[in-house]
N, C-alpha and C positions, 0 to 999 in steps of 0.2 A: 737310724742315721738322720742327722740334722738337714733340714732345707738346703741351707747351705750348700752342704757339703756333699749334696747330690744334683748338685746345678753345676758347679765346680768340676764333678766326675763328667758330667755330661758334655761341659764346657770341652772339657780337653778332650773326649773322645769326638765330638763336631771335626774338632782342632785338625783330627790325625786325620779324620775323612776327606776333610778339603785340604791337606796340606803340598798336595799338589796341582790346584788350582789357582789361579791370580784373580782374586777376591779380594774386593775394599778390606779393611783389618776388621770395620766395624758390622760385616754380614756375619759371622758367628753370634755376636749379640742379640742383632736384630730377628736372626731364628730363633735364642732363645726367648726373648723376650714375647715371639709370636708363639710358641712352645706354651709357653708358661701361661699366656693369656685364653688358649685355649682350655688348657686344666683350673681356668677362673671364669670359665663361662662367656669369655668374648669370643665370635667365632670369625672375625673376619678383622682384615686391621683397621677399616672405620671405626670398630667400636672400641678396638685399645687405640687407635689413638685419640678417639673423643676420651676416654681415661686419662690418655696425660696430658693431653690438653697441644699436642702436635699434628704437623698435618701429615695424614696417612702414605704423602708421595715417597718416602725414604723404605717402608715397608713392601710397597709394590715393587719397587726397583729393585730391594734387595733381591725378592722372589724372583724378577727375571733374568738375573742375572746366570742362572742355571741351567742349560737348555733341557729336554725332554728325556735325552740320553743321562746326563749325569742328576737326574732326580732318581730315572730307573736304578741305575746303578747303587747309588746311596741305599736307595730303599732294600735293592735286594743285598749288600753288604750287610745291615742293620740286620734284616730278618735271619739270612744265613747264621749269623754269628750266636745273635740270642738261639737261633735253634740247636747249633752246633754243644754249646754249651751245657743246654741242657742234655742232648743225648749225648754227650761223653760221660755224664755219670750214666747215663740207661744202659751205657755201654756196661759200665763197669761192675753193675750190680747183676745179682746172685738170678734165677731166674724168677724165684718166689717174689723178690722185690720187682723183678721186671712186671711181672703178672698183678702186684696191687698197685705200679705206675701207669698202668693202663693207657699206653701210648699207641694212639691212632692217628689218623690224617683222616680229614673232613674236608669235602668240596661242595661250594656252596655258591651259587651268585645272586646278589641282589640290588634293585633298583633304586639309582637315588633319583628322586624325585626332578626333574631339573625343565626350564623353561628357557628359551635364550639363542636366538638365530648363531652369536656373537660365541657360543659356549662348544667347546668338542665334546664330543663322545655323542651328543645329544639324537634321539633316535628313538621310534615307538619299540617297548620292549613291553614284553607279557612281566605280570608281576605276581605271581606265587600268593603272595599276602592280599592282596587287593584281588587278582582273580580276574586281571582284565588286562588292557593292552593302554599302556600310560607312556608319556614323554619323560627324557630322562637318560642317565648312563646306565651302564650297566658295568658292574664292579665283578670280577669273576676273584672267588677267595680261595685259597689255600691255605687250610687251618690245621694245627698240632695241636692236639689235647695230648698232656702229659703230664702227669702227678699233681694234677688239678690247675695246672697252668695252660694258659691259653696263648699259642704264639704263632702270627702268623706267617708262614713260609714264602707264599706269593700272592699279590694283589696287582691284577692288572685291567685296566679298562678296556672293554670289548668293543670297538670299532665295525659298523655296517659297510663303512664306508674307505676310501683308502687306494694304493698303488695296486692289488690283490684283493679280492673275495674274503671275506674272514666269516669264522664262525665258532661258536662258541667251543666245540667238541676239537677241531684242530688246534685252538689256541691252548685247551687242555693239553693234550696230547703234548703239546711241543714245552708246554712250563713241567708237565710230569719227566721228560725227557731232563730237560737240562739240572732240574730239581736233582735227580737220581746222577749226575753227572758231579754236578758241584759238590753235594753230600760224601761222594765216592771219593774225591779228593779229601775230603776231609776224616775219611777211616770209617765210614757208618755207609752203612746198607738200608736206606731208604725202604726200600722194596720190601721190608721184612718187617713192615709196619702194612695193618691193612687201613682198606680205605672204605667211607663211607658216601653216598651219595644221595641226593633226594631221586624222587619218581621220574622227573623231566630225563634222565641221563640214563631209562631205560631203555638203550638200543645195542644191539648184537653188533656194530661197526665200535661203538666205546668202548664195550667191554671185551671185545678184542682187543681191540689196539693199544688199551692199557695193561690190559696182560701180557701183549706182546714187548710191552715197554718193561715188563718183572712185573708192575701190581698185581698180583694174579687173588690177592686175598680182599674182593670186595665185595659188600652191603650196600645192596640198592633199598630205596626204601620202594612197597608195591605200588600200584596206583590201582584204586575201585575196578576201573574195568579193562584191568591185565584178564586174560585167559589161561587156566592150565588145562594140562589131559593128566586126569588123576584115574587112577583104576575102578575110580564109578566113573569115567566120561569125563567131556570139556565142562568146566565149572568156571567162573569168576569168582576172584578171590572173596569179594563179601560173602557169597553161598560157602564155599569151603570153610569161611572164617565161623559161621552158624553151625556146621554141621561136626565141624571138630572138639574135640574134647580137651581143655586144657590143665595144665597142671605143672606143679613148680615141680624142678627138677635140680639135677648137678649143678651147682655151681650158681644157681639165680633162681630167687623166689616169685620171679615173674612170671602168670600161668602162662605158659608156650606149649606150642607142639613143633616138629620137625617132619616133614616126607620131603622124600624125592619125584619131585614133577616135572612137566617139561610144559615149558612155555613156547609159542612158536617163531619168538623173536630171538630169544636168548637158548634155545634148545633146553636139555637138563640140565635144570637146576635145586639149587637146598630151598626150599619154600621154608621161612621161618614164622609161623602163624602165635600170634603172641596177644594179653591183654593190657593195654595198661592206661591208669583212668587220665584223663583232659591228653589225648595224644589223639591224634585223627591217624594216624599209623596202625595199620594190624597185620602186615605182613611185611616180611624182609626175604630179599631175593641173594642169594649167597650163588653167582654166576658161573663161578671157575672151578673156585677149594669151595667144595665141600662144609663149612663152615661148623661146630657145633651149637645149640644153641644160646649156652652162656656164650662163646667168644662172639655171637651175634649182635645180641640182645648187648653187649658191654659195647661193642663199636657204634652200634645205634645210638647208645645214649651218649658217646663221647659225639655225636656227629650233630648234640644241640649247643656244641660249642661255639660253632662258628656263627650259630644264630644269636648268642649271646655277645659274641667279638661285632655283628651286625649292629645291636643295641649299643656297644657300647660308642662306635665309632660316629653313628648318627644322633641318636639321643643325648649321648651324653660330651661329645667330642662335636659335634656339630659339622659331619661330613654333609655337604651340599648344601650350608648355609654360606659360601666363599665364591663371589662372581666375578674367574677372573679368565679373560678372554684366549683361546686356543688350546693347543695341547701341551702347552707349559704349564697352564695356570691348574687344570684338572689334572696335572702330576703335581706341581707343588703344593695343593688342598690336601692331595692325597698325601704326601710325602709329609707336612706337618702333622695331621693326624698320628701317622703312624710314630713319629717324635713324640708325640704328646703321651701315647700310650702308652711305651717306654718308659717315660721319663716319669709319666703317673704311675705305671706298677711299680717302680723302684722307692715309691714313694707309702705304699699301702703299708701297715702293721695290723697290731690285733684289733687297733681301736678304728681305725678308717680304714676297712676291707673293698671299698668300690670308689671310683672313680667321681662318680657322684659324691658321695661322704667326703670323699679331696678336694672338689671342689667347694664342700658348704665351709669345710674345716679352713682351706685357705681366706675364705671373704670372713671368718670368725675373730682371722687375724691381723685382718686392716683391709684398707683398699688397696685397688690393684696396684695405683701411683707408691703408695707406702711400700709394695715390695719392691717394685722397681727400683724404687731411691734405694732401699739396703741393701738387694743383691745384685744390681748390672751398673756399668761403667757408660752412666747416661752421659758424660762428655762426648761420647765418639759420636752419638747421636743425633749431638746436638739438641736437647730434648728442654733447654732454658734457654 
Protein backbone atom coordinates (compact mmCIF):
# COMPACT_ATOMS: atom_id res chain seq x y z
CA UNK A 1 0.00 0.00 0.00
CA UNK A 2 1.10 3.44 -1.03
CA UNK A 3 2.29 6.26 1.61
CA UNK A 4 -0.39 7.86 0.77
CA UNK A 5 -2.93 5.95 1.08
CA UNK A 6 -1.97 4.82 4.64
CA UNK A 7 -1.93 8.29 6.04
CA UNK A 8 -5.39 8.93 4.56
CA UNK A 9 -6.45 5.31 6.36
CA UNK A 10 -5.06 6.70 9.44
CA UNK A 11 -6.29 10.12 8.83
CA UNK A 12 -9.99 9.01 8.93
CA UNK A 13 -9.64 6.57 11.75
CA UNK A 14 -7.96 9.91 14.08
CA UNK A 15 -11.21 11.38 12.57
CA UNK A 16 -13.81 8.68 14.09
CA UNK A 17 -11.77 8.76 17.54
CA UNK A 18 -12.16 12.49 18.20
CA UNK A 19 -15.40 12.81 16.52
CA UNK A 20 -16.93 13.54 19.60
CA UNK A 21 -14.69 16.01 20.98
CA UNK A 22 -14.54 19.98 20.15
CA UNK A 23 -11.12 20.16 18.59
CA UNK A 24 -9.49 22.92 16.32
CA UNK A 25 -10.30 21.19 12.66
CA UNK A 26 -6.43 21.54 12.27
CA UNK A 27 -5.37 19.06 15.65
CA UNK A 28 -5.93 15.86 13.49
CA UNK A 29 -3.10 17.24 11.23
CA UNK A 30 -0.92 18.35 13.59
CA UNK A 31 -0.81 14.69 15.20
CA UNK A 32 -0.27 13.35 12.09
CA UNK A 33 2.19 15.44 11.12
CA UNK A 34 3.86 14.85 14.75
CA UNK A 35 3.11 10.91 13.84
CA UNK A 36 5.00 10.92 10.90
CA UNK A 37 7.83 13.00 12.24
CA UNK A 38 8.44 10.60 14.70
CA UNK A 39 8.79 7.49 12.04
CA UNK A 40 11.54 10.32 10.37
CA UNK A 41 13.63 10.40 13.33
CA UNK A 42 12.43 13.82 14.94
CA UNK A 43 11.47 13.10 18.39
CA UNK A 44 9.97 16.02 19.80
CA UNK A 45 8.30 19.08 18.06
CA UNK A 46 11.40 21.46 18.37
CA UNK A 47 13.01 19.43 16.00
CA UNK A 48 10.04 19.20 13.29
CA UNK A 49 9.41 22.42 13.59
CA UNK A 50 13.14 23.47 13.08
CA UNK A 51 12.31 21.16 9.66
CA UNK A 52 9.75 23.45 8.43
CA UNK A 53 11.12 26.22 9.50
CA UNK A 54 7.86 27.20 12.05
CA UNK A 55 7.65 27.83 15.52
CA UNK A 56 6.89 24.80 17.68
CA UNK A 57 3.94 26.84 19.86
CA UNK A 58 0.96 25.28 17.44
CA UNK A 59 2.39 21.66 18.27
CA UNK A 60 2.45 22.12 21.96
CA UNK A 61 -0.99 23.49 22.13
CA UNK A 62 -2.30 20.93 19.92
CA UNK A 63 -1.02 18.20 22.50
CA UNK A 64 -2.67 20.10 25.36
CA UNK A 65 -5.52 20.28 24.23
CA UNK A 66 -6.28 16.52 25.49
CA UNK A 67 -6.52 16.19 29.04
CA UNK A 68 -5.02 12.76 30.73
CA UNK A 69 -8.36 10.92 30.73
CA UNK A 70 -9.05 11.26 26.87
CA UNK A 71 -5.10 10.29 26.05
CA UNK A 72 -5.84 7.17 28.33
CA UNK A 73 -8.82 6.46 26.68
CA UNK A 74 -7.54 6.78 22.97
CA UNK A 75 -4.61 4.67 23.68
CA UNK A 76 -6.55 1.93 25.30
CA UNK A 77 -9.36 2.06 22.10
CA UNK A 78 -6.24 1.94 19.56
CA UNK A 79 -4.56 -1.06 21.49
CA UNK A 80 -8.11 -2.97 22.14
CA UNK A 81 -9.10 -2.86 18.63
CA UNK A 82 -5.68 -3.76 16.95
CA UNK A 83 -5.78 -6.73 19.61
CA UNK A 84 -9.41 -7.60 19.11
CA UNK A 85 -8.55 -7.96 15.34
CA UNK A 86 -6.04 -10.08 15.47
CA UNK A 87 -7.66 -12.66 17.80
CA UNK A 88 -10.75 -12.86 16.04
CA UNK A 89 -8.90 -14.82 13.44
CA UNK A 90 -7.14 -16.95 16.59
CA UNK A 91 -10.51 -17.36 17.24
CA UNK A 92 -11.32 -18.73 14.30
CA UNK A 93 -8.58 -21.07 13.34
CA UNK A 94 -8.25 -24.82 13.59
CA UNK A 95 -6.27 -25.57 16.80
CA UNK A 96 -3.06 -26.90 14.83
CA UNK A 97 -3.08 -23.14 13.49
CA UNK A 98 -3.77 -21.86 17.10
CA UNK A 99 -0.73 -23.84 18.37
CA UNK A 100 1.95 -22.39 15.40
CA UNK A 101 0.20 -18.79 16.19
CA UNK A 102 1.77 -18.99 19.43
CA UNK A 103 -0.30 -16.53 21.23
CA UNK A 104 0.88 -15.36 24.67
CA UNK A 105 0.64 -12.13 26.89
CA UNK A 106 4.13 -10.72 28.27
CA UNK A 107 4.32 -8.46 31.25
CA UNK A 108 7.09 -6.33 31.38
CA UNK A 109 8.19 -2.83 33.02
CA UNK A 110 10.70 -0.51 32.14
CA UNK A 111 12.57 2.61 32.88
CA UNK A 112 12.73 5.64 30.84
CA UNK A 113 15.41 7.35 31.77
CA UNK A 114 14.01 10.84 32.77
CA UNK A 115 15.55 14.13 34.81
CA UNK A 116 13.17 17.09 35.51
CA UNK A 117 11.45 18.62 38.80
CA UNK A 118 8.70 20.02 36.08
CA UNK A 119 8.23 16.20 34.57
CA UNK A 120 5.40 13.54 36.28
CA UNK A 121 5.91 10.13 36.88
CA UNK A 122 9.50 10.99 37.69
CA UNK A 123 10.89 8.92 40.73
CA UNK A 124 13.94 6.60 41.83
CA UNK A 125 13.05 3.10 40.25
CA UNK A 126 15.32 0.02 40.17
CA UNK A 127 16.26 -0.69 36.49
CA UNK A 128 16.70 -4.45 35.55
CA UNK A 129 19.14 -3.40 32.72
CA UNK A 130 21.44 -1.14 34.55
CA UNK A 131 21.22 -3.06 37.82
CA UNK A 132 20.75 -0.01 40.15
CA UNK A 133 18.30 2.34 41.41
CA UNK A 134 18.01 5.53 38.57
CA UNK A 135 15.55 8.56 38.12
CA UNK A 136 12.98 8.29 35.77
CA UNK A 137 9.23 6.88 34.94
CA UNK A 138 8.47 3.84 35.04
CA UNK A 139 6.26 2.32 31.99
CA UNK A 140 4.44 -0.81 33.32
CA UNK A 141 3.73 -2.91 29.55
CA UNK A 142 1.32 -5.41 28.49
CA UNK A 143 2.36 -7.29 25.47
CA UNK A 144 0.64 -9.75 22.93
CA UNK A 145 2.91 -11.84 20.92
CA UNK A 146 0.78 -13.50 18.30
CA UNK A 147 1.76 -14.96 14.79
CA UNK A 148 4.84 -12.96 15.07
CA UNK A 149 3.26 -9.74 15.63
CA UNK A 150 3.87 -7.64 18.54
CA UNK A 151 0.79 -5.67 20.05
CA UNK A 152 0.50 -3.83 22.89
CA UNK A 153 -2.59 -4.31 25.11
CA UNK A 154 -1.88 -1.85 28.09
CA UNK A 155 0.85 0.78 28.80
CA UNK A 156 0.53 2.70 31.81
CA UNK A 157 2.74 4.89 33.92
CA UNK A 158 3.39 3.91 37.55
CA UNK A 159 3.05 6.75 39.86
CA UNK A 160 4.94 6.72 43.82
CA UNK A 161 3.09 9.31 44.43
CA UNK A 162 -0.76 10.57 44.18
CA UNK A 163 -4.45 10.71 46.16
CA UNK A 164 -3.66 6.64 47.24
CA UNK A 165 -0.57 4.42 47.62
CA UNK A 166 0.19 2.73 44.33
CA UNK A 167 2.31 -0.11 43.42
CA UNK A 168 3.27 -1.89 40.79
CA UNK A 169 1.63 -5.46 41.56
CA UNK A 170 -2.09 -3.72 42.42
CA UNK A 171 -1.87 -1.51 39.37
CA UNK A 172 -1.19 -5.03 37.51
CA UNK A 173 -3.86 -6.70 38.99
CA UNK A 174 -6.46 -3.98 38.22
CA UNK A 175 -5.31 -3.51 34.10
CA UNK A 176 -5.43 -7.77 34.08
CA UNK A 177 -9.00 -7.24 35.51
CA UNK A 178 -10.37 -4.72 33.22
CA UNK A 179 -8.23 -6.25 30.27
CA UNK A 180 -10.17 -9.59 30.88
CA UNK A 181 -13.56 -7.50 31.20
CA UNK A 182 -13.12 -5.37 27.84
CA UNK A 183 -11.75 -8.56 25.84
CA UNK A 184 -15.00 -10.53 27.20
CA UNK A 185 -17.31 -7.96 25.66
CA UNK A 186 -15.75 -8.47 22.67
CA UNK A 187 -16.20 -12.50 22.38
CA UNK A 188 -12.45 -13.83 23.41
CA UNK A 189 -11.48 -15.27 26.60
CA UNK A 190 -8.28 -13.48 27.70
CA UNK A 191 -7.59 -15.84 30.40
CA UNK A 192 -6.93 -18.70 27.97
CA UNK A 193 -3.92 -17.22 26.80
CA UNK A 194 -0.97 -17.71 29.37
CA UNK A 195 1.25 -15.21 30.63
CA UNK A 196 4.86 -14.64 31.13
CA UNK A 197 6.61 -12.72 33.65
CA UNK A 198 10.35 -11.79 34.54
CA UNK A 199 11.94 -12.67 38.22
CA UNK A 200 10.88 -9.25 40.09
CA UNK A 201 6.91 -10.65 40.08
CA UNK A 202 8.07 -13.60 41.89
CA UNK A 203 5.75 -13.39 45.01
CA UNK A 204 2.78 -15.89 46.16
CA UNK A 205 0.33 -12.51 46.82
CA UNK A 206 0.72 -12.03 42.43
CA UNK A 207 0.43 -15.17 41.56
CA UNK A 208 -2.46 -15.56 43.40
CA UNK A 209 -4.37 -12.80 42.70
CA UNK A 210 -3.77 -13.33 38.99
CA UNK A 211 -5.05 -16.49 39.19
CA UNK A 212 -7.64 -15.41 41.04
CA UNK A 213 -8.42 -12.93 38.21
CA UNK A 214 -8.53 -16.57 35.49
CA UNK A 215 -4.64 -16.13 34.51
CA UNK A 216 -4.06 -19.21 36.09
CA UNK A 217 -1.44 -20.35 33.18
CA UNK A 218 1.85 -18.42 34.13
CA UNK A 219 5.87 -18.35 33.55
CA UNK A 220 7.85 -16.78 35.85
CA UNK A 221 11.15 -16.33 34.87
CA UNK A 222 13.64 -17.97 38.23
CA UNK A 223 16.05 -15.73 39.87
CA UNK A 224 19.73 -17.18 41.11
CA UNK A 225 18.90 -17.35 44.64
CA UNK A 226 15.06 -18.61 44.49
CA UNK A 227 15.34 -21.81 46.92
CA UNK A 228 13.63 -25.37 46.29
CA UNK A 229 13.04 -28.53 48.51
CA UNK A 230 13.86 -31.07 45.94
CA UNK A 231 13.97 -34.83 47.18
CA UNK A 232 17.96 -34.52 47.71
CA UNK A 233 17.10 -31.36 50.05
CA UNK A 234 16.78 -27.39 49.80
CA UNK A 235 19.02 -26.42 46.67
CA UNK A 236 19.18 -23.14 44.68
CA UNK A 237 18.36 -23.18 41.44
CA UNK A 238 22.09 -22.61 39.92
CA UNK A 239 23.02 -26.09 42.14
CA UNK A 240 19.99 -27.81 40.70
CA UNK A 241 20.66 -26.14 37.33
CA UNK A 242 24.51 -28.17 37.54
CA UNK A 243 23.33 -31.27 38.85
CA UNK A 244 20.47 -31.86 36.20
CA UNK A 245 20.69 -33.64 33.15
CA UNK A 246 19.24 -32.02 30.12
CA UNK A 247 17.92 -33.13 26.98
CA UNK A 248 15.64 -32.04 24.01
CA UNK A 249 12.40 -33.51 24.27
CA UNK A 250 8.53 -33.24 22.69
CA UNK A 251 7.93 -30.71 21.00
CA UNK A 252 11.30 -28.17 21.52
CA UNK A 253 14.99 -29.01 20.76
CA UNK A 254 15.85 -26.85 23.70
CA UNK A 255 17.95 -29.19 26.23
CA UNK A 256 15.32 -28.89 29.42
CA UNK A 257 14.42 -30.99 32.16
CA UNK A 258 11.02 -30.63 34.18
CA UNK A 259 10.24 -31.69 38.32
CA UNK A 260 8.02 -31.03 40.55
CA UNK A 261 9.39 -28.70 43.57
CA UNK A 262 8.13 -26.49 46.06
CA UNK A 263 9.42 -23.30 46.70
CA UNK A 264 8.49 -21.51 49.91
CA UNK A 265 7.00 -18.55 48.53
CA UNK A 266 5.02 -19.90 45.65
CA UNK A 267 4.50 -23.54 47.41
CA UNK A 268 4.56 -26.37 44.52
CA UNK A 269 5.47 -25.76 41.59
CA UNK A 270 6.74 -26.97 37.66
CA UNK A 271 10.54 -26.10 37.93
CA UNK A 272 11.39 -25.75 34.15
CA UNK A 273 15.20 -26.20 34.23
CA UNK A 274 16.47 -25.44 30.49
CA UNK A 275 19.80 -24.42 28.32
CA UNK A 276 19.96 -21.82 25.94
CA UNK A 277 23.18 -20.00 24.91
CA UNK A 278 23.36 -15.67 25.42
CA UNK A 279 20.22 -15.89 27.76
CA UNK A 280 20.99 -15.23 31.67
CA UNK A 281 17.61 -17.34 32.20
CA UNK A 282 17.86 -21.14 33.27
CA UNK A 283 14.91 -21.82 35.01
CA UNK A 284 11.16 -21.19 34.69
CA UNK A 285 8.70 -21.37 37.38
CA UNK A 286 5.21 -22.63 36.06
CA UNK A 287 3.11 -21.58 39.64
CA UNK A 288 -0.57 -22.64 39.25
CA UNK A 289 -0.93 -25.26 35.82
CA UNK A 290 1.38 -27.39 35.74
CA UNK A 291 2.96 -26.31 32.64
CA UNK A 292 4.64 -28.87 29.95
CA UNK A 293 7.94 -28.13 29.06
CA UNK A 294 7.61 -27.20 25.24
CA UNK A 295 4.24 -24.85 26.27
CA UNK A 296 7.07 -23.35 28.80
CA UNK A 297 10.00 -22.93 27.06
CA UNK A 298 7.44 -21.36 23.71
CA UNK A 299 5.80 -18.59 26.29
CA UNK A 300 9.45 -17.81 27.56
CA UNK A 301 10.53 -16.96 24.41
CA UNK A 302 7.27 -15.05 23.28
CA UNK A 303 7.98 -12.99 26.71
CA UNK A 304 11.33 -11.27 24.73
CA UNK A 305 8.78 -9.74 22.89
CA UNK A 306 7.96 -7.07 24.94
CA UNK A 307 11.67 -6.37 25.33
CA UNK A 308 11.85 -5.84 21.73
CA UNK A 309 8.41 -3.59 21.73
CA UNK A 310 10.87 -1.70 24.67
CA UNK A 311 13.67 -1.30 21.94
CA UNK A 312 11.42 -0.29 19.66
CA UNK A 313 9.54 2.56 21.41
CA UNK A 314 12.84 4.02 22.91
CA UNK A 315 15.50 3.49 20.39
CA UNK A 316 13.95 3.75 17.56
CA UNK A 317 10.65 5.97 18.44
CA UNK A 318 12.32 8.04 20.82
CA UNK A 319 10.16 7.55 24.14
CA UNK A 320 11.76 9.91 26.74
CA UNK A 321 13.33 12.22 24.21
CA UNK A 322 9.86 14.64 24.58
CA UNK A 323 9.92 17.46 27.76
CA UNK A 324 6.71 18.15 28.22
CA UNK A 325 5.56 19.43 31.69
CA UNK A 326 2.79 17.12 33.95
CA UNK A 327 0.60 14.38 33.52
CA UNK A 328 -0.66 15.45 30.20
CA UNK A 329 2.44 15.74 28.57
CA UNK A 330 4.04 12.01 29.82
CA UNK A 331 0.47 10.65 28.21
CA UNK A 332 0.63 12.43 25.16
CA UNK A 333 4.71 11.37 24.49
CA UNK A 334 3.31 8.25 25.36
CA UNK A 335 0.12 8.32 23.23
CA UNK A 336 2.14 9.62 19.99
CA UNK A 337 4.47 6.75 20.32
CA UNK A 338 2.04 4.43 20.27
CA UNK A 339 0.57 6.34 16.84
CA UNK A 340 3.63 6.23 15.49
CA UNK A 341 3.95 2.40 15.88
CA UNK A 342 0.76 1.87 14.33
CA UNK A 343 1.09 3.82 11.67
CA UNK A 344 4.90 2.33 11.05
CA UNK A 345 3.78 -1.33 11.17
CA UNK A 346 1.11 -0.70 8.65
CA UNK A 347 3.78 0.61 6.73
CA UNK A 348 6.56 -2.45 6.81
CA UNK A 349 6.61 -5.03 3.59
CA UNK A 350 9.16 -7.55 2.61
CA UNK A 351 11.71 -4.98 1.79
CA UNK A 352 11.59 -2.52 5.03
CA UNK A 353 10.71 -5.13 7.86
CA UNK A 354 11.71 -2.70 10.99
CA UNK A 355 10.92 0.43 11.91
CA UNK A 356 14.30 1.62 11.66
CA UNK A 357 14.69 0.51 7.84
CA UNK A 358 11.27 2.99 7.68
CA UNK A 359 12.84 5.45 8.89
CA UNK A 360 16.13 5.36 6.66
CA UNK A 361 13.74 4.36 3.63
CA UNK A 362 11.61 7.70 4.35
CA UNK A 363 14.72 10.49 4.53
CA UNK A 364 15.91 8.19 1.02
CA UNK A 365 12.90 9.89 -0.26
CA UNK A 366 13.22 13.64 0.56
CA UNK A 367 13.14 15.70 3.44
CA UNK A 368 10.93 15.86 6.09
CA UNK A 369 9.47 19.50 4.63
CA UNK A 370 9.12 17.60 1.10
CA UNK A 371 6.70 15.09 2.63
CA UNK A 372 4.97 17.53 4.38
CA UNK A 373 4.21 19.64 1.28
CA UNK A 374 2.89 16.39 -0.64
CA UNK A 375 0.85 14.82 2.01
CA UNK A 376 -0.80 17.28 4.81
CA UNK A 377 -2.98 20.40 4.20
CA UNK A 378 -0.19 22.90 5.51
CA UNK A 379 -2.86 25.81 5.24
CA UNK A 380 -4.67 24.91 8.31
CA UNK A 381 -1.25 25.37 9.96
CA UNK A 382 -0.35 28.02 8.78
CA UNK A 383 3.07 26.68 8.14
CA UNK A 384 3.98 29.82 5.06
Amino acid sequence: MHFAEIINQFRLVLTSKFANNKLRPEFIEILLILTVGLLCGLFNPNQIAQQLGVSPKDFYSALRELSVYSWRRLLEKMLLEAAVAELNNYNEASAATKSRMKASIAIDDSLVKRLGQALSYVWAWYSGQLKSVKQGQELLGIVLKINGRILPLRLIWVSKQGRSSTNKPDVLIKAMQQLKQAFEKEGFRLTDLAISMDSWWVSNPVSERLAEVGFDKQIICGKANLVFETKQGRKKLPQIRREVNLEQGWGHRTPAARMRVTNPTLGEVALIIFSRPRSRASGLIAPVVKMRVCEGLRVRLNHYAVETFWKRMKRWLGLGQMAMRGREGAWAELGLRVMAYFLGTKMLNGEVRTIFQLTQALRREGTFLELIDEHFHQQLLALR
